[in-house]
N, C-alpha and C positions, 0 to 999 in steps of 0.2 A: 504494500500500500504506500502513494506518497503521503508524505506527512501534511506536504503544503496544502494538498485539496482540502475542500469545505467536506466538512463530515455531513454530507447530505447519506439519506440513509432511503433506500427502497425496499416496498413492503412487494413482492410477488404471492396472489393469492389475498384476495378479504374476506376470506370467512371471518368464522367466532373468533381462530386465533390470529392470524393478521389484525382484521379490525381491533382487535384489545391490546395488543404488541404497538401496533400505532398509538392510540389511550396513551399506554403507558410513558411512551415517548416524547410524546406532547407535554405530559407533567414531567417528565424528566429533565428538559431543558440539553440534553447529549447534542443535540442537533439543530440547526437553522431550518431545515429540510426535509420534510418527507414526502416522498411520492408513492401513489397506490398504484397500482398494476396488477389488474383482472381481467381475465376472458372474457368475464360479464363486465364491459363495460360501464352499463348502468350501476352496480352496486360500486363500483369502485368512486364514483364521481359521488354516489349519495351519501357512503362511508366520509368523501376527504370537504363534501360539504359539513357533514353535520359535524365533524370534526373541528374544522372553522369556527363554527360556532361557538364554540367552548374556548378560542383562543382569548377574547375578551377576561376570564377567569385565569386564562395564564400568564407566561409572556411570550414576545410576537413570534411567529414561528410562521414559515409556511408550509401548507397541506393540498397537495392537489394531486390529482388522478394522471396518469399519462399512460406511454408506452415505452417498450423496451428501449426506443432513445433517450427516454428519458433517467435512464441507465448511465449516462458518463455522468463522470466524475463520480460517482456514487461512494461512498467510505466503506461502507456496509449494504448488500442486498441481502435480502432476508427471504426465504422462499418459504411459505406456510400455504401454496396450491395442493391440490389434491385430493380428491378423492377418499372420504373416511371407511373407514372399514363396516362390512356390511354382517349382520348377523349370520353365521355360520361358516362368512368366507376364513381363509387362511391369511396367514399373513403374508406368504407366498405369495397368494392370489393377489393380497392389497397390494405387494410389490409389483406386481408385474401390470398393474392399472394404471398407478403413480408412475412406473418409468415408463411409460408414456406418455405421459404428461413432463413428464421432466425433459422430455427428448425433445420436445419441442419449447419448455421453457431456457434449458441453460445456454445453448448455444447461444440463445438471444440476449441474453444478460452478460454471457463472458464477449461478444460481437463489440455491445459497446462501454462495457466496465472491464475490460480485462486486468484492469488494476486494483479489484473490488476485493472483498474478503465475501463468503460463499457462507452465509448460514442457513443450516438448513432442520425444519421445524417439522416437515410432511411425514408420516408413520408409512410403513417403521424405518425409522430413522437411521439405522444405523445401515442396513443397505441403500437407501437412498444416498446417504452423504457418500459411502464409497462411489453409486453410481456417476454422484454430481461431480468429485473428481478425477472419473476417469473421462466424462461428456465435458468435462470444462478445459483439460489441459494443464489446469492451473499447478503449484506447488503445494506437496497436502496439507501444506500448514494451511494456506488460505482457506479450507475445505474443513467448515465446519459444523457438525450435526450435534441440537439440544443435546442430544444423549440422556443420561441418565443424572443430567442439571436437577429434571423435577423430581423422579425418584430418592435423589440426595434430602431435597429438601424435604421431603415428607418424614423420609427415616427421621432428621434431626425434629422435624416438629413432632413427631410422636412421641422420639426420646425427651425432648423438653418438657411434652405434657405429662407421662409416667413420672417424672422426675422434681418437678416443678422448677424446672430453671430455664429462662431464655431458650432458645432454642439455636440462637446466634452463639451461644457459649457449648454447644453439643460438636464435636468432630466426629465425622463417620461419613462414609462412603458406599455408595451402592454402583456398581462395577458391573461392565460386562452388556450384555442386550440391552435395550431399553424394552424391557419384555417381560415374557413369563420365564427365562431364562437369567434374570440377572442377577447376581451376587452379592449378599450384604458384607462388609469388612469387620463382623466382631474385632477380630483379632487386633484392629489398631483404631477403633470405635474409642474415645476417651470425652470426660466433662471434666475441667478446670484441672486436664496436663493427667488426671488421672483414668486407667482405664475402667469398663465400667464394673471388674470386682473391685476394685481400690474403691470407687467411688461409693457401691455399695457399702460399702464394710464402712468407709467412713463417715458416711449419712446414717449406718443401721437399719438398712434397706434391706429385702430380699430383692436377688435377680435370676431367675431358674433362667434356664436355658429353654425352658418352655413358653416362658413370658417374650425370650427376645423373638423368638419363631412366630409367637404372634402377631409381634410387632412388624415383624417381616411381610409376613401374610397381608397385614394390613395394607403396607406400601405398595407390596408387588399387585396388589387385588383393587390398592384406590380407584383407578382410571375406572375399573368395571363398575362397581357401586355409582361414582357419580354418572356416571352416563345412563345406568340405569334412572336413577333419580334427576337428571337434568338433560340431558341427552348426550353433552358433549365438555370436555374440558378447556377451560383457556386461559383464564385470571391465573393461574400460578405458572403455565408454561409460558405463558407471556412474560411474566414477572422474568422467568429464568432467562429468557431471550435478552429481555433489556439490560440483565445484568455481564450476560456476553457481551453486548453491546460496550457497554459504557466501561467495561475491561480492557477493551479495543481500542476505544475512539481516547479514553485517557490514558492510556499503557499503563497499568496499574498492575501487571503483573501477576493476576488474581489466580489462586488456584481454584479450578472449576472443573467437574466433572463430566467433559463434554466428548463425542466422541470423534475419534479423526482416525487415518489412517494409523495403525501401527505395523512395528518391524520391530520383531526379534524382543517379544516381552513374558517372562512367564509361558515363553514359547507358543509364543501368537505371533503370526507373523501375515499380511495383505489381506486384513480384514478394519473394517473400521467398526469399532467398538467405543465405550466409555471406559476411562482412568482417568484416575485428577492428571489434569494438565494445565500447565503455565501458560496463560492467555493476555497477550500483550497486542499492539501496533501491527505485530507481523500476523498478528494470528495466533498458531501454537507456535508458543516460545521454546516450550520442553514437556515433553511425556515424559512422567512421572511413576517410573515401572517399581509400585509400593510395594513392601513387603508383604505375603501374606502367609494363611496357614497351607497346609499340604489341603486340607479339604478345599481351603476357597479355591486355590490356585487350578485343583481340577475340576471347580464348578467354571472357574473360569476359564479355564479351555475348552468346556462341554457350550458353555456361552457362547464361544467365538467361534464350536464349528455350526452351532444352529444359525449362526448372524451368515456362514459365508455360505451353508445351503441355500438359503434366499439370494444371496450374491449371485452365484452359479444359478439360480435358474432365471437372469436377467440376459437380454442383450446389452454387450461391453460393447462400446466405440471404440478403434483402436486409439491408443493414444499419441496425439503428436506431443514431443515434448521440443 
């Protein structure tokens, strides 16, 4: 990314999570600039109206609808198009709907942002982001997928609630698919530097190893529950988006659990997955290959080969580099 461009920032796709991803952006103040970019036309123009609206309560910013020229200079393009997954299809299935739709959106985004950074928000995510760097060309740092940003955040906000402390004061990590396949980190899970038997034992807590399984259950099963009860999620994965973002556009260096190409980790190697990784200017700054126990490490292999069976049943672009 150059430094000097204006951190103008494009939304590809205004559903529930673009349109809320923009929201957040507006209140954020990260950007001078947002433009929406939708198939449907119409929605896109009524989204960056009614958005307008609201800039009176903020400060000035502009919002408006375009097309993929509207793509230079961009800081950040954000891709949340696609297709949500349908009762009983596979995830397989929702892959190979969405890389279709991506085959006709990235070429158009990297045509005239080629200097952009690549986020990518469309499920499941984690073959999608592989797909977006192997259709874009780009360096995989550029090539960036939510990953397992919201699953992070849920663990810690459950760990807070069981606990009663902050939940910004909970470290812990959930690894691997953004799925029914992905990995919670007990083993380096810690509240204030201690892990969480230290921590038990010095609150006077009980912590079975039953209770954190529940906890798990909960996180890996949220998505299901709220869709059940609202149809669709977006106010937290947005949240995660913006805070990509604003890792970015400040180079703050942020550890964040997103997913991106990796090579040679835990013996994973050309699959794009989640691990905490260092997210600056460039993008990933460093993969962050954590320690774990012999159990996670082969849940997280079992992870990265279900993420790359969906890879493999995608059509690859060859790559120019």
């Amino acid at each position: 990314m150059v430094a000097s461009q204006p951190p103008k920032i494009v939304v590809v796709g205004t559903g529930m999570v673009g349109a809320t991803f923009a929201y957040g952006l507006l209140w954020s103040g990260l950007t001078p600039e947002i433009v929406l970019i939708d198939i449907n036309v119409k929605r896109a123009q009524g989204e960056a109206m009614d958005l307008s609206h609201a800039m009176p309560f903020h400060r000035p910013i502009t919002i408006r609808s375009g097309d993929y020229r509207d793509c230079r200079g961009a800081a950040v393009v954000a891709i949340a198009a696609g297709a949500a997954q349908k009762p009983g299809e596979t995830r397989t299935q929702l892959a190979q709907r969405n890389a279709a739709v991506f085959a006709q959106i990235v070429p158009e985004v990297v045509r005239y942002a080629p200097e952009a950074i690549l986020l990518v928000a469309t499920n499941p995510v984690d073959s999608l982001t592989y797909l977006t760097w192997q259709l874009s060309g780009l360096p995989w740092q550029r090539v960036i997928g939510a990953g397992t940003i919201l699953d992070t955040a849920r663990m810690r906000y459950l760990l807070g609630a069981r606990f009663n402390v902050d939940p910004r004061s909970v470290h812990a990590y959930i690894v691997g698919e953004h799925g029914d396949s992905e990995v919670p980190l007990w083993s380096s899970a810690s509240i204030a530097g201690m892990s969480l038997d230290q921590f038990c034992a010095v609150t006077g807590q009980d912590c079975p190893e039953e209770e954190r399984q529940r906890i798990f259950v909960q996180v890996r099963d949220a998505a299901y529950h709220i869709i059940d009860l609202k149809g669709a999620t977006y106010y937290a994965i947005a949240s995660g988006m913006e805070r990509i973002v604003e890792s970015i556009l400040r180079d703050q260096n942020t550890i964040l659990s997103v997913s991106a190409l990796l090579q040679d980790c835990h013996g994973v190697s050309d699959v794009s997955i989640s691990l905490p990784m260092v997210i600056n200017r460039d993008g990933v700054s460093r993969v962050l290959c954590v320690p774990m126990s012999d159990e996670e490490e082969r849940r997280f292999q079992a992870s990265a080969r279900a993420v790359r069976q969906v890879i493999d049943s995608l059509p690859m672009p060859e790559r120019v580099c």
